[in-house]
N, C-alpha and C positions, 0 to 999 in steps of 0.2 A: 213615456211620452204623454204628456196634456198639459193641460193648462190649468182650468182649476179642479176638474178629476186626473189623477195619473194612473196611469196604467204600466206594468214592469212587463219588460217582455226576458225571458228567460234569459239567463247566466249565459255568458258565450263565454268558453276558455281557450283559453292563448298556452300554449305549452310545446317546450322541447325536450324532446324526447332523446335525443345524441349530444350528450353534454358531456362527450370523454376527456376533454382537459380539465373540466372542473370550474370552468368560467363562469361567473355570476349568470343568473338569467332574466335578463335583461331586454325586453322587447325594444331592440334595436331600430335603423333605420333600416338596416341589413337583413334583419327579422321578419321587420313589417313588408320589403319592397322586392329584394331580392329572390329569383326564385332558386335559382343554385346555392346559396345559399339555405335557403329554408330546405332544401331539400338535405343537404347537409349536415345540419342542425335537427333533421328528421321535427321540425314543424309542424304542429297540430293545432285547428281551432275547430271548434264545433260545441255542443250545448255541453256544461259544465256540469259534471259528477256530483252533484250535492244531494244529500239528504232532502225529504222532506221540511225537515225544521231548518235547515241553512237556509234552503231556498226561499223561506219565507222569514227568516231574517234579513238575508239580503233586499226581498224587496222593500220590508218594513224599512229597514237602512235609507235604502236608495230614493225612497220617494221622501222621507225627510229630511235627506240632504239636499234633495230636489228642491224642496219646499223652501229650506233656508234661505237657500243661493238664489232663489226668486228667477229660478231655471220657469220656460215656457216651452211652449210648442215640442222639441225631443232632446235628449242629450244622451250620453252614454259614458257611464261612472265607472273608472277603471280601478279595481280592486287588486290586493295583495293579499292572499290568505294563507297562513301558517297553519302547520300539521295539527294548532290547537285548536284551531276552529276560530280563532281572529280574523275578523278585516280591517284591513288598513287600507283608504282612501288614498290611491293614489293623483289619479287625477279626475276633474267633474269636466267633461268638454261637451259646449254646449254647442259645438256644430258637427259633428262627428260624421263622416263618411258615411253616404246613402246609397252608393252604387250597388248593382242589385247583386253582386257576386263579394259586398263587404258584409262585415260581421251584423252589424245593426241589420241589414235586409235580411240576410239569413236565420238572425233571431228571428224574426216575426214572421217571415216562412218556416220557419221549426212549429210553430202555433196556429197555421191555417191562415195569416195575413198574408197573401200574395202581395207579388211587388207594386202592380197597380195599384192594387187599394190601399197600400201601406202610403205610397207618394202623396194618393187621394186623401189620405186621413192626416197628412203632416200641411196639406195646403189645406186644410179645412182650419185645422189647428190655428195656423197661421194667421188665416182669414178670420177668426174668433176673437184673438187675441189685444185687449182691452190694456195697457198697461196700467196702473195703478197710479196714481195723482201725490207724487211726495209732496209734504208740504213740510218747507224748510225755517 
């Protein structure tokens, strides 16, 4: 999140854990919405297992993809990472669910930004935010 400093707030992982048919995995609508389901599929999110040096490749990644995509105020970059230590960009969404029990609030409560002052620091953001003057 920022605008023209950014700031990474930690990996959140998305994982199923009961994948006994062998089905691709795939964070579904079913994945994301469903809770019979997710329970099912034995469903897991919370701050993601990475090394120290992934961790900080990933944020080095994510603020420069930030940076490209001319992303402001928050976004949140969904990654794909193989057993080799690759990431693959899957998607960059630049309005990503804030609710205080989604992934995005839970990161920044994983790091001592409680949910008020996270809303406070995203309407600050906002409030700052100057666009850039293309000239065509």
């Amino acid at each position: 999140m920022g605008n023209d400093r950014v700031t990474v707030l930690p990996a959140w992982e998305f994982t199923i854990t009961k994948n006994n048919d062998g089905a691709p995995l795939i964070a579904s609508g079913r994945a994301k919405w469903d809770p019979e389901y997710q329970r099912q599929v034995g469903l897991k999110t919370g701050p993601a297992r990475l090394s120290k040096k992934m961790q900080t490749k990933f944020a080095d990644l994510s603020k420069e993809i930030y940076r490209l995509l001319g992303m402001s105020g928050y976004a949140r970059l969904d990654y794909r990472l193989t057993e080799n230590g690759d990431a693959y960009l899957l998607e960059a969404n630049p309005n990503p669910q804030i609710a205080k029990d989604e992934d995005f609030a839970l990161s920044a409560k994983h790091v001592g930004i409680d949910y008020p002052a996270l809303i406070e620091q995203l309407i600050q953001l906002g409030m700052k935010y100057a666009p850039s003057r293309m000239i065509a």
